[in-house]
N, CA and C of each residue as an Amber inpcrd file, in Angstrom:
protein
   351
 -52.8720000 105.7070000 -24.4670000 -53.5880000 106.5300000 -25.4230000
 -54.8680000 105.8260000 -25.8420000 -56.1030000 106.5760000 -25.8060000
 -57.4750000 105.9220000 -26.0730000 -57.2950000 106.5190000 -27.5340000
 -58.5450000 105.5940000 -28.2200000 -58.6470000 105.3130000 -29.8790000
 -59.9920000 105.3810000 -29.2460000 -60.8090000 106.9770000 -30.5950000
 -62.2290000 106.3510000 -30.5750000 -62.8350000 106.2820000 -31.7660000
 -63.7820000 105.8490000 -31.9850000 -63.7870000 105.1740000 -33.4240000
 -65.6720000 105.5350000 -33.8980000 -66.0190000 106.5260000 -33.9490000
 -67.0130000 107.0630000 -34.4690000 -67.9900000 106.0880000 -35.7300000
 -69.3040000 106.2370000 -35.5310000 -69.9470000 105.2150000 -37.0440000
 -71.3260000 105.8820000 -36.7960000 -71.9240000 105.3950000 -37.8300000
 -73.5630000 105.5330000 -37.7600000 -73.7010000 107.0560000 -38.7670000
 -72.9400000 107.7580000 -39.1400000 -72.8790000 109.3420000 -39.5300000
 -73.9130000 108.8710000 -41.0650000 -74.4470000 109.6820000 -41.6650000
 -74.6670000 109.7040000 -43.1660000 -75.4220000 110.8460000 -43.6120000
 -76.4480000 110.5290000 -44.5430000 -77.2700000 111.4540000 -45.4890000
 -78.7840000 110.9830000 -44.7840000 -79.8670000 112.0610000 -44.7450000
 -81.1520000 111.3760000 -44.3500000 -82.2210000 112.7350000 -44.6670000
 -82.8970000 112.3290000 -44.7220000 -83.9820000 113.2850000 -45.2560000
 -84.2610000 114.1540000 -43.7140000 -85.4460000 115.2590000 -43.7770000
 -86.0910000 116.0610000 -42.7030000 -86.8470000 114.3820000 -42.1370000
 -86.8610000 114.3500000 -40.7030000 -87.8020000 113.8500000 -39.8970000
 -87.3130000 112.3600000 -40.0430000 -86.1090000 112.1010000 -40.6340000
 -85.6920000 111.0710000 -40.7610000 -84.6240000 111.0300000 -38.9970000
 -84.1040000 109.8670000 -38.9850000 -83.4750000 109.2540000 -37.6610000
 -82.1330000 108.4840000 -38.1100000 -81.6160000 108.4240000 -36.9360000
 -79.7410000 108.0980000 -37.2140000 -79.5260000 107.8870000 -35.9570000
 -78.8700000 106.6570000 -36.0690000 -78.1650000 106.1450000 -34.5310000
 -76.5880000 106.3940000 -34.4430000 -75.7710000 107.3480000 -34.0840000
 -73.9910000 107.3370000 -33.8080000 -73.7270000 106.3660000 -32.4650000
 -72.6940000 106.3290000 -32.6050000 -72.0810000 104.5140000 -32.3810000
 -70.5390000 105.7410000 -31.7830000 -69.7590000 105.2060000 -30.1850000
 -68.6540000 105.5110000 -30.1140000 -68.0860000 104.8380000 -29.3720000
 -67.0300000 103.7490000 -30.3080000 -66.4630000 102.5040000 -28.9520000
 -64.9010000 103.1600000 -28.7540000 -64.7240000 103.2930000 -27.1580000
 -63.3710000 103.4850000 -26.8880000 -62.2990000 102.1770000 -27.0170000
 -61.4200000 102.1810000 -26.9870000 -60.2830000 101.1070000 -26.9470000
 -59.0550000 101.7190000 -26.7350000 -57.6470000 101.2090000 -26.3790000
 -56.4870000 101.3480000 -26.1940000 -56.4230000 101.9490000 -24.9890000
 -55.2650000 102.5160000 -24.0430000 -54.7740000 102.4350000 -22.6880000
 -56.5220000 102.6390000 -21.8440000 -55.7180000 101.9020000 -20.6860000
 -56.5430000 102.3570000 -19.4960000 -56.9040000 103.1690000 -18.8700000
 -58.0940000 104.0500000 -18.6280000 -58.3540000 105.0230000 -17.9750000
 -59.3220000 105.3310000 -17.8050000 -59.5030000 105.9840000 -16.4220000
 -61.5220000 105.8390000 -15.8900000 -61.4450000 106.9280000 -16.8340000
 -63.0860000 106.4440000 -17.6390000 -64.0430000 107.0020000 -18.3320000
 -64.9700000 107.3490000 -17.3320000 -65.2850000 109.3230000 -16.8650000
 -66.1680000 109.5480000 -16.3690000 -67.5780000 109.9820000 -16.8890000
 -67.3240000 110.6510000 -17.8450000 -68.3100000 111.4280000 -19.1680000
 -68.3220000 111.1660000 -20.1960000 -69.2040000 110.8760000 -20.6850000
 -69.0290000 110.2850000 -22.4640000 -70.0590000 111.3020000 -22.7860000
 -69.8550000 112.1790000 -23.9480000 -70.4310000 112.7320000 -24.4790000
 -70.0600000 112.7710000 -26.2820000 -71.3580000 113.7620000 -27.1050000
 -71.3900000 114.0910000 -28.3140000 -71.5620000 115.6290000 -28.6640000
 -70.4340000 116.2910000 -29.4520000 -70.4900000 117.6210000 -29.5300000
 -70.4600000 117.7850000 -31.2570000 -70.9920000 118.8070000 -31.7130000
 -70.9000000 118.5450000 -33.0430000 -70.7040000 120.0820000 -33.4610000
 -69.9010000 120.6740000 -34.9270000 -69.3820000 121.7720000 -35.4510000
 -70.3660000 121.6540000 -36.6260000 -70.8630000 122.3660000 -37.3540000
 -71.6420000 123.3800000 -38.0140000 -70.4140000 124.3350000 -39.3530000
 -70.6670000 124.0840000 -40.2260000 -69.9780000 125.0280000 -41.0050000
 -69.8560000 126.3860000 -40.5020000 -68.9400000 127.1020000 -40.1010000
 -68.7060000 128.4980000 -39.9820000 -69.4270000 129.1170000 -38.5230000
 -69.3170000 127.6250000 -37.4550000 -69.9730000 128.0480000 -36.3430000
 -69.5990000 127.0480000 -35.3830000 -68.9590000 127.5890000 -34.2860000
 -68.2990000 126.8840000 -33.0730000 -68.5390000 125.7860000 -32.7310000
 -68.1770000 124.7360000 -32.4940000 -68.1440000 123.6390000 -31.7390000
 -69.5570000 123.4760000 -30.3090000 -70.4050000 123.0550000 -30.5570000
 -71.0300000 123.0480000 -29.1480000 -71.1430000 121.3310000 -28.7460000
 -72.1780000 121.2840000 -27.3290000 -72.0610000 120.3440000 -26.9260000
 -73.8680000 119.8750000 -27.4020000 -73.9580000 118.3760000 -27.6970000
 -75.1520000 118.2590000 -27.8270000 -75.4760000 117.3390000 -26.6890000
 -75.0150000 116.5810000 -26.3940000 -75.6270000 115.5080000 -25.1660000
 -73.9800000 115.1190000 -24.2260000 -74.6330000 115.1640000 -23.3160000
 -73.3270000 114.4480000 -22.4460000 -74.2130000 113.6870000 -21.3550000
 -73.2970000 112.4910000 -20.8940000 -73.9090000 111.1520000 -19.7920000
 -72.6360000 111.3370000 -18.7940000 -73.0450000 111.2630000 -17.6720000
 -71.5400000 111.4080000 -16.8600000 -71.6950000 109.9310000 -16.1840000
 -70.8890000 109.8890000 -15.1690000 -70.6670000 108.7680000 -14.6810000
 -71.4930000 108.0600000 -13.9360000 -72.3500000 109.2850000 -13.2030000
 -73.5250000 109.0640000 -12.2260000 -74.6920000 108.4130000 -12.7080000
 -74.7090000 108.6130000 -14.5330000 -76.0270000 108.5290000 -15.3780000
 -77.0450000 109.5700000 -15.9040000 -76.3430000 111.1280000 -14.8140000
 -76.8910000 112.0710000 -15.3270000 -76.4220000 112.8470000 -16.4720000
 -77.9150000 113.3230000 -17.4790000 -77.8380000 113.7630000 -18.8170000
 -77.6980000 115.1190000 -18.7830000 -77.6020000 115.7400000 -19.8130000
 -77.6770000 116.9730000 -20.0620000 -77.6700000 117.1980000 -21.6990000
 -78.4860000 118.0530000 -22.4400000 -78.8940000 118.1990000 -23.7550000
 -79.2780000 119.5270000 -24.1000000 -78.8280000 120.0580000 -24.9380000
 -78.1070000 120.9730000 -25.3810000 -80.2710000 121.0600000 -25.7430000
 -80.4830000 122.9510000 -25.9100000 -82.2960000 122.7850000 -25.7580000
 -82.6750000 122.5480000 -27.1770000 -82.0410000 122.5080000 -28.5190000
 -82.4760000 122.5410000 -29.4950000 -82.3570000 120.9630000 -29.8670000
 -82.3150000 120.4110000 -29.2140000 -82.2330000 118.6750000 -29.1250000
 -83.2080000 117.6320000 -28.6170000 -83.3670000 118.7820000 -26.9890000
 -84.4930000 117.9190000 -25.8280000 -85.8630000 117.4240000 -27.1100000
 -85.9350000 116.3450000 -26.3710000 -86.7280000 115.6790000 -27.0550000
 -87.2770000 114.6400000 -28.3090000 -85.9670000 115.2020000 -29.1880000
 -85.1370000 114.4530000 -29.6940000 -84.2860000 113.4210000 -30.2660000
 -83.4620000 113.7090000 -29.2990000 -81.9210000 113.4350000 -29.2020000
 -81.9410000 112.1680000 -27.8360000 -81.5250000 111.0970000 -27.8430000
 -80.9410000 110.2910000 -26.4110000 -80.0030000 109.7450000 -26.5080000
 -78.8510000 110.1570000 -25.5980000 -77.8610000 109.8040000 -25.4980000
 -77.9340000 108.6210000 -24.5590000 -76.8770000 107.5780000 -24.7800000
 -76.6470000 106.4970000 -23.7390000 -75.5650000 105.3680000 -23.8340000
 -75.0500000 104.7270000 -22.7010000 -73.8180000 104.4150000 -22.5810000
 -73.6690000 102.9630000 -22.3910000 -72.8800000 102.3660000 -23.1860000
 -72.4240000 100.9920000 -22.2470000 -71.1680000 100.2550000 -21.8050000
 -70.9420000 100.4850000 -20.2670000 -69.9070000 100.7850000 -19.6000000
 -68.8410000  99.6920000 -20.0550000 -69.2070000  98.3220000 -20.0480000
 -68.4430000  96.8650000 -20.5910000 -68.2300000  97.1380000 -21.6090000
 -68.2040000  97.8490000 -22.2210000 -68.3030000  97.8220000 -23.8070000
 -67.6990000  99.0270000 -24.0210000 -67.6370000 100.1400000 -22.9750000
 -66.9930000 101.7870000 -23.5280000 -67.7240000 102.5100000 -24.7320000
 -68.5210000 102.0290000 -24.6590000 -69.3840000 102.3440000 -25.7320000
 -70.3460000 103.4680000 -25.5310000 -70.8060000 104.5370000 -26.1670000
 -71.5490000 105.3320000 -25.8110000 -72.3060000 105.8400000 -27.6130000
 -73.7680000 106.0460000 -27.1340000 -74.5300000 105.9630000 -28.6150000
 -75.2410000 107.3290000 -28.2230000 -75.8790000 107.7450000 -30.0120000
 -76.9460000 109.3310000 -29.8070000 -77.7910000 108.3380000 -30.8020000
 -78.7290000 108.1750000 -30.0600000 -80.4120000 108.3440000 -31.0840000
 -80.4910000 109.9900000 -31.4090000 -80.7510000 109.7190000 -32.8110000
 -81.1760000 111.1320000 -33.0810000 -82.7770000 110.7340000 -34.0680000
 -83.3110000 111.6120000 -33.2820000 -84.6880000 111.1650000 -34.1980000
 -85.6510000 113.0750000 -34.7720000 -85.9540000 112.5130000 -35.3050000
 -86.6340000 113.7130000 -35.8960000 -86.2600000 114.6260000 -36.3060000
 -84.8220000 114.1600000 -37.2720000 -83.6140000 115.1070000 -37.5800000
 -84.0690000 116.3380000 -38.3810000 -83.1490000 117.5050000 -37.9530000
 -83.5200000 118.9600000 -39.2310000 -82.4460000 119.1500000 -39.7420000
 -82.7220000 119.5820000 -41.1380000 -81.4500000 120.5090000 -41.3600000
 -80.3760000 121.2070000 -40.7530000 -81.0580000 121.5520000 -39.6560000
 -79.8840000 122.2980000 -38.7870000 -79.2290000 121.6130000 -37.8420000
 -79.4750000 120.7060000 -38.2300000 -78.5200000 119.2290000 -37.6020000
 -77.4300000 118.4780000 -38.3930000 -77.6010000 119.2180000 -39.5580000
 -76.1210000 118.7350000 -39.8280000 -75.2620000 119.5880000 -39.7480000
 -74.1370000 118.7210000 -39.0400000 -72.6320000 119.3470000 -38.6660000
 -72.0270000 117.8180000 -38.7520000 -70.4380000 118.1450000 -38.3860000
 -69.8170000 117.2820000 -38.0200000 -69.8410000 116.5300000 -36.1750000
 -70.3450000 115.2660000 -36.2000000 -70.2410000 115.2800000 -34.7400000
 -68.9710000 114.3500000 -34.3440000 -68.7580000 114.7800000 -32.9360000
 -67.3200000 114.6100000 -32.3720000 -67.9120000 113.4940000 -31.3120000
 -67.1620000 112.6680000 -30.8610000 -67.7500000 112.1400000 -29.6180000
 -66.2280000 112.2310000 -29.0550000 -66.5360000 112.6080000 -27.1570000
 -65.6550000 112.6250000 -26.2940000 -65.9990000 111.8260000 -24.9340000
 -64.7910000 111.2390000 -24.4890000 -64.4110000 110.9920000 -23.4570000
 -64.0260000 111.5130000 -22.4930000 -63.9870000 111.7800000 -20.9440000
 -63.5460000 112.6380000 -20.0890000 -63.4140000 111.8800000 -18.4770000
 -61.9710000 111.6960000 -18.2180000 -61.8850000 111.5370000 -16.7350000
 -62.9820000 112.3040000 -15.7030000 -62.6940000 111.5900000 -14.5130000
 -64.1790000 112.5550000 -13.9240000 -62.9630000 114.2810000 -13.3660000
 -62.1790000 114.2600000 -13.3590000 -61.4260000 115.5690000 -13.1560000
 -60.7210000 116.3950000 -14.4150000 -60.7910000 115.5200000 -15.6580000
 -60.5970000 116.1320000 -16.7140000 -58.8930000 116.1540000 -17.0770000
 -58.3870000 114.6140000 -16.0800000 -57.0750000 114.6620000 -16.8220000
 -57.0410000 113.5400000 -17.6600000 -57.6170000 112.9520000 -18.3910000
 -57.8510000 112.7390000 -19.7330000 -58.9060000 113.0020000 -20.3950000
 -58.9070000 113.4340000 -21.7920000 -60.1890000 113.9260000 -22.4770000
 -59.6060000 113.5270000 -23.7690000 -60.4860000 112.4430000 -23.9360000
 -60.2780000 112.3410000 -25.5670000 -61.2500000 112.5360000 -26.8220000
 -60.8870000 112.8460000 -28.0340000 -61.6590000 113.3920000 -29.3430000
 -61.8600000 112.4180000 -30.1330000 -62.9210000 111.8560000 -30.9140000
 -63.1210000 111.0430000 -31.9730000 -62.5790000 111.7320000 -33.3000000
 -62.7160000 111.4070000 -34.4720000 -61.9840000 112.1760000 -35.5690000
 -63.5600000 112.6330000 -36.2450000 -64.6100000 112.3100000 -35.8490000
 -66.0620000 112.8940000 -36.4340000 -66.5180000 112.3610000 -37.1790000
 -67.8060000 112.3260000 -37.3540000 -68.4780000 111.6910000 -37.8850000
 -69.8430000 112.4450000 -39.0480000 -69.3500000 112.7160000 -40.3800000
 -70.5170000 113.6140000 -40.9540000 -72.3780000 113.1870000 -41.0890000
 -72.7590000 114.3610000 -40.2680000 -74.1110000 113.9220000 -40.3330000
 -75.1570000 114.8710000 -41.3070000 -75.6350000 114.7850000 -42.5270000
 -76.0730000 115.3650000 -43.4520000 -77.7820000 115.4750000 -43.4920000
 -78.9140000 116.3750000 -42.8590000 -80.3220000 116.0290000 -43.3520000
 -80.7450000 116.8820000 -44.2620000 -80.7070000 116.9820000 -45.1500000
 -81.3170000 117.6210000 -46.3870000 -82.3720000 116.4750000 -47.2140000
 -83.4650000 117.2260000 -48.0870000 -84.4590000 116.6230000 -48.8450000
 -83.6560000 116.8780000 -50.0630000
């Protein structure tokens, strides 16, 4: 069973920046995808950045430019620069793990990210 352990979440003004932090630990198992998905009061779960195994990204369009996701493999570690934050960026964000066939996928417990003035 993987443990992931979410940090970096807080309060920050418009145009302000925030680094999330997600170190895996406990059983063994190829990590193919590390990604960050985040929930919104009263609005579905989406995906904001994902890194797969290859190194290729993908970013959700209200992010590009943004947002950089990135990984470090010795470490299981996978981070979101978020820069030039809006309001409509706060939600709760999730960070996940994913075998490269999707028989393990694991959930962080979230991390609240707040930008209001």
């Amino acid at each position: 069973q993987a443990q992931l352990v979410e940090s970096g979440g807080g309060l920050v003004q418009p145009g302000g920046s925030l680094r999330l932090s997600c170190a895996v630990s406990g059983s063994t198992f190829s990590i193919y995808s590390m990604g960050w998905y985040r929930q919104a009061p009263g609005k579905q779960r989406e995906m904001v950045a994902v890194i797969t195994g290859t190194g290729n990204t993908n970013y959700a369009d209200s992010v590009k430019g943004r947002f950089t996701i990135s990984r470090d493999n010795a470490k299981n570690t996978v981070y979101l620069q978020m820069n030039s934050l809006k309001p409509e960026d706060t939600a709760v964000y999730y960070c996940n793990v994913r075998s490269r066939f999707g028989v393990d996928s694991y959930w962080g417990q979230g991390t609240q990210v707040t930008v209001s003035s």
